[in-house]
C-alpha positions in Angstrom: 0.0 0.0 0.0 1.4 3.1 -1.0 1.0 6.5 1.2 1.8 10.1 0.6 1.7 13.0 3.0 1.3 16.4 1.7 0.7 19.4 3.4 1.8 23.4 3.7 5.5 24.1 4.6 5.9 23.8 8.4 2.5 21.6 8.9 4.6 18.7 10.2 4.3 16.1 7.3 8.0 15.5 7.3 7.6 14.7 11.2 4.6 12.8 10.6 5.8 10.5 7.6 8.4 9.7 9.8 6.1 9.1 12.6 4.2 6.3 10.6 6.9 4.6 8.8 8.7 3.9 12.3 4.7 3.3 13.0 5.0 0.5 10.9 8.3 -0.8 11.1 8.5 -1.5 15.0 4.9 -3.4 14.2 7.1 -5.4 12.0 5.3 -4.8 8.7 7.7 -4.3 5.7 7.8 -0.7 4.5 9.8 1.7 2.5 10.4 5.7 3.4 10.8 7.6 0.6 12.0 11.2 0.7 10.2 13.6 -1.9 10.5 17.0 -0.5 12.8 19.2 -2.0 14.0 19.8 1.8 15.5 16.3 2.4 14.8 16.1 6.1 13.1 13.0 6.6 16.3 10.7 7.4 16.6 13.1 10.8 13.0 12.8 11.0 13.6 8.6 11.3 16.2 8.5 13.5 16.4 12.2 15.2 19.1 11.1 18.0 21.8 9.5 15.4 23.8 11.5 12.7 21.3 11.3 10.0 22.3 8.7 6.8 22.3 9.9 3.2 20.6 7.5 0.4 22.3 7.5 -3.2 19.7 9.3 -4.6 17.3 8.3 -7.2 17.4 11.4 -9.2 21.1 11.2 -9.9 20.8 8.2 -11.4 17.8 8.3 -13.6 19.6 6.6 -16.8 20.3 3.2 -15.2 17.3 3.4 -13.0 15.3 3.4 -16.9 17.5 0.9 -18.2 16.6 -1.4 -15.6 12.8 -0.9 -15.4 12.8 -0.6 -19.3 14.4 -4.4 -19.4 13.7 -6.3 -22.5 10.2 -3.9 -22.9 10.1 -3.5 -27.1 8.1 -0.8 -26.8 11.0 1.3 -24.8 14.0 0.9 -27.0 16.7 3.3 -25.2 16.5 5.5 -21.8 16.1 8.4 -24.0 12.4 7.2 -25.0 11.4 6.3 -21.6 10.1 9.2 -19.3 8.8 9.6 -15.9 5.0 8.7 -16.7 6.4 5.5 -18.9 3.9 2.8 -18.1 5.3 -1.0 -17.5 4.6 -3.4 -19.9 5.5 -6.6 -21.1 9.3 -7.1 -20.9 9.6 -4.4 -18.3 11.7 -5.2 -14.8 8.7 -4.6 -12.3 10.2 -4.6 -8.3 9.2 -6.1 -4.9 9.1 -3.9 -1.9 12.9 -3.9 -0.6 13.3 -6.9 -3.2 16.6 -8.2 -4.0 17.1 -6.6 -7.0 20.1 -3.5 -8.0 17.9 -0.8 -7.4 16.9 -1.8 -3.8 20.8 -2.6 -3.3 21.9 0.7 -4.6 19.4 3.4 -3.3 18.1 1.8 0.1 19.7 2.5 3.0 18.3 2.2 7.1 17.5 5.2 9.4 16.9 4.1 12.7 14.5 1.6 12.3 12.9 2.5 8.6 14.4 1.4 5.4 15.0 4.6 3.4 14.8 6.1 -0.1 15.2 9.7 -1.5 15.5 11.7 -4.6 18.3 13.7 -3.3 18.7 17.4 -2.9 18.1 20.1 -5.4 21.8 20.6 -6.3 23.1 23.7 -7.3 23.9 23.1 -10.6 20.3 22.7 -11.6 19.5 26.0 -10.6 17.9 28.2 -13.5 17.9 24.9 -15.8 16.0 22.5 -14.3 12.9 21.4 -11.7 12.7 19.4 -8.8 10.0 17.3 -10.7 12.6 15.9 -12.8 14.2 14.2 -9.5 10.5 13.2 -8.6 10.2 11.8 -12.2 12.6 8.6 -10.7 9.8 7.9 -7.6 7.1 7.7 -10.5 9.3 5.6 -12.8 9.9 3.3 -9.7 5.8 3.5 -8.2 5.0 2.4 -11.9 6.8 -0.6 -11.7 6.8 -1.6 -8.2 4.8 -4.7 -6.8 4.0 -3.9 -3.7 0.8 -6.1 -1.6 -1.2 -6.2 1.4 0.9 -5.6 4.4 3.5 -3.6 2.8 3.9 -0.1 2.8 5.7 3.0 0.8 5.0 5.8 3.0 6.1 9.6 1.0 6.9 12.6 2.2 6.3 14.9 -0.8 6.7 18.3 -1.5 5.0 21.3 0.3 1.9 23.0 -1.2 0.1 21.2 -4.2 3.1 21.4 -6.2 2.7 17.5 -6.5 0.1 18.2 -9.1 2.7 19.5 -11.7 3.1 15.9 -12.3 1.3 12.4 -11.8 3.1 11.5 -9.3 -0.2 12.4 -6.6 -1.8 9.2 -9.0 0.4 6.6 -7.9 -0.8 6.2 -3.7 -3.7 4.5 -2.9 -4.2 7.3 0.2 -3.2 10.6 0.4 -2.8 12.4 3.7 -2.9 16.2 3.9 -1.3 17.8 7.5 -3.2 20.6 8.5 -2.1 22.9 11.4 -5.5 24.7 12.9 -4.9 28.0 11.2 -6.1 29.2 7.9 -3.1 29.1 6.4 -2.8 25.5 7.1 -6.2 24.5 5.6 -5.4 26.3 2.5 -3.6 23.7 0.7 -6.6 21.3 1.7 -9.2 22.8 -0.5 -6.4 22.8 -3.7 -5.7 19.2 -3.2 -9.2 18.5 -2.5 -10.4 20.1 -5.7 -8.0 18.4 -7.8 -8.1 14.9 -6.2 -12.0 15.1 -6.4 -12.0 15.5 -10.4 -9.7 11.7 -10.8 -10.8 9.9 -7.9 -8.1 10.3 -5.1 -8.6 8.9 -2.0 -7.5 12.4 0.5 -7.8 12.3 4.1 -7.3 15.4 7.1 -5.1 14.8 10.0 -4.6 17.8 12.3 -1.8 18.7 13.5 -0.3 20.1 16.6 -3.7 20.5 18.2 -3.7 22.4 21.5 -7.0 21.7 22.5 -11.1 22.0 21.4 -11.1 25.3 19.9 -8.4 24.2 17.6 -10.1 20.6 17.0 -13.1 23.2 16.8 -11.7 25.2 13.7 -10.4 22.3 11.6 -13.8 20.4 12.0 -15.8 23.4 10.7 -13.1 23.9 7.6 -12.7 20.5 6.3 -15.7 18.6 7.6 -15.8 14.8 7.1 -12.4 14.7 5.6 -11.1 15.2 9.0 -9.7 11.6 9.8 -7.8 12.2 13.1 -5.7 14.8 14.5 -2.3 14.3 16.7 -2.3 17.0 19.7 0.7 19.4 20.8 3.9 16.9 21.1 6.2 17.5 24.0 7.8 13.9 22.6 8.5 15.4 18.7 9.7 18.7 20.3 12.4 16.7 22.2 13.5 14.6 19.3 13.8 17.3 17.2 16.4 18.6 19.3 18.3 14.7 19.7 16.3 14.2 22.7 14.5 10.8 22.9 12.8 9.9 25.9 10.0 8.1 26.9 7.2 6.9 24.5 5.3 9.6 22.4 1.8 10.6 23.9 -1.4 8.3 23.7 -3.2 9.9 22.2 -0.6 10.2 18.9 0.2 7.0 19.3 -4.1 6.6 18.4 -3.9 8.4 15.8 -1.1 7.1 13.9 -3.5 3.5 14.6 -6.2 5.1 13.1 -4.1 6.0 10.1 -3.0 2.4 9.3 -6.4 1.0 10.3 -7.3 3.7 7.0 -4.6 2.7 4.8 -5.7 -1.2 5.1 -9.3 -0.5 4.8 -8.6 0.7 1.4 -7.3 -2.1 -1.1 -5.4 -1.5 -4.5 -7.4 -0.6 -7.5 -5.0 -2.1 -9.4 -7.2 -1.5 -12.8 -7.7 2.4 -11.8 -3.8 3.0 -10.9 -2.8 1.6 -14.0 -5.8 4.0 -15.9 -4.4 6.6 -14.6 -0.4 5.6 -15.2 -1.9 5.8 -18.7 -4.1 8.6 -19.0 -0.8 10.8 -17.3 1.9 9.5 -19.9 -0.6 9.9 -22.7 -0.8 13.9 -21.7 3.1 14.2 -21.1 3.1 12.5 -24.3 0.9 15.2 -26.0 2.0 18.2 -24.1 6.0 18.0 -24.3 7.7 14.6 -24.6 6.6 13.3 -28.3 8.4 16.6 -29.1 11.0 16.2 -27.0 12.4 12.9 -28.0 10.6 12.6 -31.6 8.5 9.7 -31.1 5.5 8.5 -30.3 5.2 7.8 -27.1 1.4 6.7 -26.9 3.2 3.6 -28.5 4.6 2.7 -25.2 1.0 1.6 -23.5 0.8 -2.0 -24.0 -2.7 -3.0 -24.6 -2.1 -6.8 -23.5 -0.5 -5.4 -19.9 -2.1 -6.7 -17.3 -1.3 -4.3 -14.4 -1.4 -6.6 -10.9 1.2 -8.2 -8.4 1.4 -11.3 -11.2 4.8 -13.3 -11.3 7.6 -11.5 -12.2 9.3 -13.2 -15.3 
């Protein structure tokens, strides 16, 4: 099951992806952090008392990360016809969470507890020439092929604001959480993602943050109504961590919450048919708007009509 958290600068989704993940992990389920914030904070966030680790990241190596997904795939003859929204077909390398395979060896590395993946940091040379979506472009590339199932989880931090809806990378989850501090500011970006997730289908979900008590509760109720899921309170535990101070057990009542968010995630099983729709539908408008152009093809000849999108045998 795959999991993005999205939310304004500041709300506390970097804390709270990291939150979940180690959530997960010390439950002994298999999941994957992935950083996808252009601020790359979230190994501190996993293990805040330790030196933080760096992953080899995914964006600087785009060209072998293609030509391994692409594998024997006719329909992708070279790295330089596959972009990010490339759909898998037959031939193509698909993965298994934290599978043995060169891309897990090469790009995974543990944080505390929490396997760990990132795109890497927006370096300087790609100021004035390039976008942070074309580091995101790798996450898509590897969500498209990746065979994830029940009981395993990919938990994202993305980036701040609904910037994720440059690309199709806010397709490939099968639950979106949005962080929302109690303030108007922080409900803002709730009512952009909510617009845009309503017109394809996204599953998005509210969960307050730093909640000091009912008149805050109050405030995010009437703004977001039913889409309020749960909400953590004020967190004396987080505050210490995130000055390398670990002690005792985070509150109760966030430990709830972050039950309440897997007890969410497992209620809602892959659509496997309407994630691979929408792989298709995305790469057929990259296709139209910029990339057929860019690389001279014809890139709606990628989609394989005969691909049968699912966690079937890899060959």
């Amino acid at each position: 099951m795959r999991v993005a958290f999205v939310g304004k600068g500041g709300s506390g989704k970097t804390t709270l992806s990291a939150l979940f993940a180690r959530h997960l992990a010390r439950s002994g389920a298999p999941v994957l952090a992935v950083d996808g914030d252009i601020n790359q904070h979230l190994a501190q966030a996993l293990s805040p008392d330790t030196e933080p680790v760096t992953a080899p990241p995914l964006g600087a190596h785009l060209g072998e990360l293609k030509d391994f997904l692409r594998g024997t795939n006719p329909r992708v003859a070279s790295r330089e016809a596959m972009i990010k929204t490339t759909p898998p077909g037959r031939g193509s390398r698909l993965l298994r969470l934290l599978g043995d395979d060169e891309v897990h060896a090469r790009h995974v590395v543990r944080a505390g507890d929490v396997p760990l993946m990132a795109t890497g940091e927006f370096e300087e040379s790609d100021l004035g020439v390039a976008c942070y979506h074309s580091k995101l472009g790798a996450v898509e590339l590897y969500l498209n092929h990746l065979l994830d199932g029940p009981g395993e989880y990919v938990v994202v931090d993305m980036t701040a604001g609904a910037d994720a809806f440059a690309s199709g990378l806010f397709t490939r989850f099968d639950l979106t959480f949005l962080v929302a501090e109690p303030t108007r500011k922080g409900v803002s970006v709730y009512r952009q993602y909510r617009d845009h997730a309503r017109e394809f289908g996204i599953r998005v979900a509210v969960v307050g943050n730093k909640v000091t008590g009912e008149d805050d509760l109050l405030f995010l109720k009437e703004e977001v109504g039913d889409d309020l899921l749960t909400h953590l309170v004020h967190s004396p535990w987080v505050r210490a961590a995130e000055q390398g101070r670990t002690q005792g057990e985070l509150e109760q009542h966030n430990r709830h919450a972050l039950n309440v968010l897997r007890d969410t995630v497992d209620a809602h099983p892959r659509d496997w048919p309407t994630l691979h729709r929408h792989a298709v539908d995305f790469h057929l408008r990259n296709a139209r708007a910029w990339a057929d152009r860019a690389t001279g093809l014809d890139l709606a000849a990628q989609v394989d009509p005969d691909y049968v999108p699912g966690p079937t045998p890899l060959t």
